[in-house]
N, C-alpha and C positions, 0 to 999 in steps of 0.2 A: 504494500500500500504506500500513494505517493504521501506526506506530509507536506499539507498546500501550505500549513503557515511561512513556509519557506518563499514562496510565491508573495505575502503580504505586502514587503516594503516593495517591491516591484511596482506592486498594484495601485499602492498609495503614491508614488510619485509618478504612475501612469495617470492619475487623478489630478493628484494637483497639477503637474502640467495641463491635462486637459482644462482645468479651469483656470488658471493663468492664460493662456489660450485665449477661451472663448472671451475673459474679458476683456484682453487687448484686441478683441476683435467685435465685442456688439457692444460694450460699453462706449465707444466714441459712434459709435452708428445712431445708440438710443440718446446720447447726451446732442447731439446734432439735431434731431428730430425734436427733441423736447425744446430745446431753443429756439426753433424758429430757422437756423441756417441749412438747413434740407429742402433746397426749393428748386430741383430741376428745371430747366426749361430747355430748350431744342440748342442754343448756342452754348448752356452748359455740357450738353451730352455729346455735343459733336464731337468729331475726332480732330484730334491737333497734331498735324507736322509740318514742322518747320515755319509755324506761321501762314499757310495755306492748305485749303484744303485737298486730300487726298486725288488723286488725277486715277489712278486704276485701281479698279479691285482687288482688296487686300488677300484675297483666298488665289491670287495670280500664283503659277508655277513658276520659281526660283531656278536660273540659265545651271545647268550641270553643270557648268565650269566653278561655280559658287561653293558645291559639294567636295569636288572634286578640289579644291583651294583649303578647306575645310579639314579633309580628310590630308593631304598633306602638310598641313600644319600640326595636324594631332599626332602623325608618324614622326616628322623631325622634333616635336616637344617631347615625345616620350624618348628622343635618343637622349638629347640633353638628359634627361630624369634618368636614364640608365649611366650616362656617364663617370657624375658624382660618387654613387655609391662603388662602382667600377675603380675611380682612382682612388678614392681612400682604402678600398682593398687589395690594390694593388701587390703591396709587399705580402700579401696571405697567399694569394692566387699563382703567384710568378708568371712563369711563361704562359702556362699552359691560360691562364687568366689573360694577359695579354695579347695571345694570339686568336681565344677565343673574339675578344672584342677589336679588332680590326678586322677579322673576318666578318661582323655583325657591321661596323663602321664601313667595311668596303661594300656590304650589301648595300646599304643604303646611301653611298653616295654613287652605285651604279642607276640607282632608283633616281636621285637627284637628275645623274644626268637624262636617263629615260625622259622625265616628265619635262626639264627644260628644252632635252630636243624636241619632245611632241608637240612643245607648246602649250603643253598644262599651267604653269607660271605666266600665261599670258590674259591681259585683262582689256578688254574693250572700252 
């Protein structure tokens, strides 16, 4: 048999978060309303960019190159992020840690060059 008391403080700070929470979220909605400054109108609810109003529909499909820009910024930040921990262990790893991460590091500058030859790096 489990022992749920074990479970308790879990519970109770899954509580009080949740009411911390919903106060920081309907108490400025009801004290808004009870005031008087809750007063929509059409030029409150419109959408704002940049000072005028929207020209295309915002459910429009985003050009692949946008993804694709996207996605190789998330492959070269995670090398950066493999880096760091690579050189400070360094002296643990020796070669065989060394030779691993230039083989990883020449993966992906054959990658780099791939996508600047394709023209992936390219912005209209």
């Amino acid at each position: 048999m489990i022992d749920l008391e074990q479970y308790l403080p879990i519970l109770l700070f899954l509580g009080v978060a949740l009411a911390i929470s919903c106060v920081f979220v309907f108490l400025p909605m009801g004290v808004s309303r009870l005031t008087g400054t809750h007063n929509p109108t059409a030029e409150k609810v419109s959408e704002y960019e940049c000072g005028f109003p929207a020209f295309e529909e915002p459910r429009s499909q985003f050009d692949v190159r946008f993804y694709l820009v996207a996605i190789l910024f998330i492959i070269f930040d995670l090398e950066a992020a493999f880096l760091f921990p690579w050189a400070v262990s360094l002296d643990f790893t020796g070669w065989s840690g060394w030779t691993t991460m230039m083989i990883f590091i020449g993966e992906l500058a054959i990658g780099l060059i791939y996508a600047w030859k394709v023209g992936a790096l390219e912005w209209e």
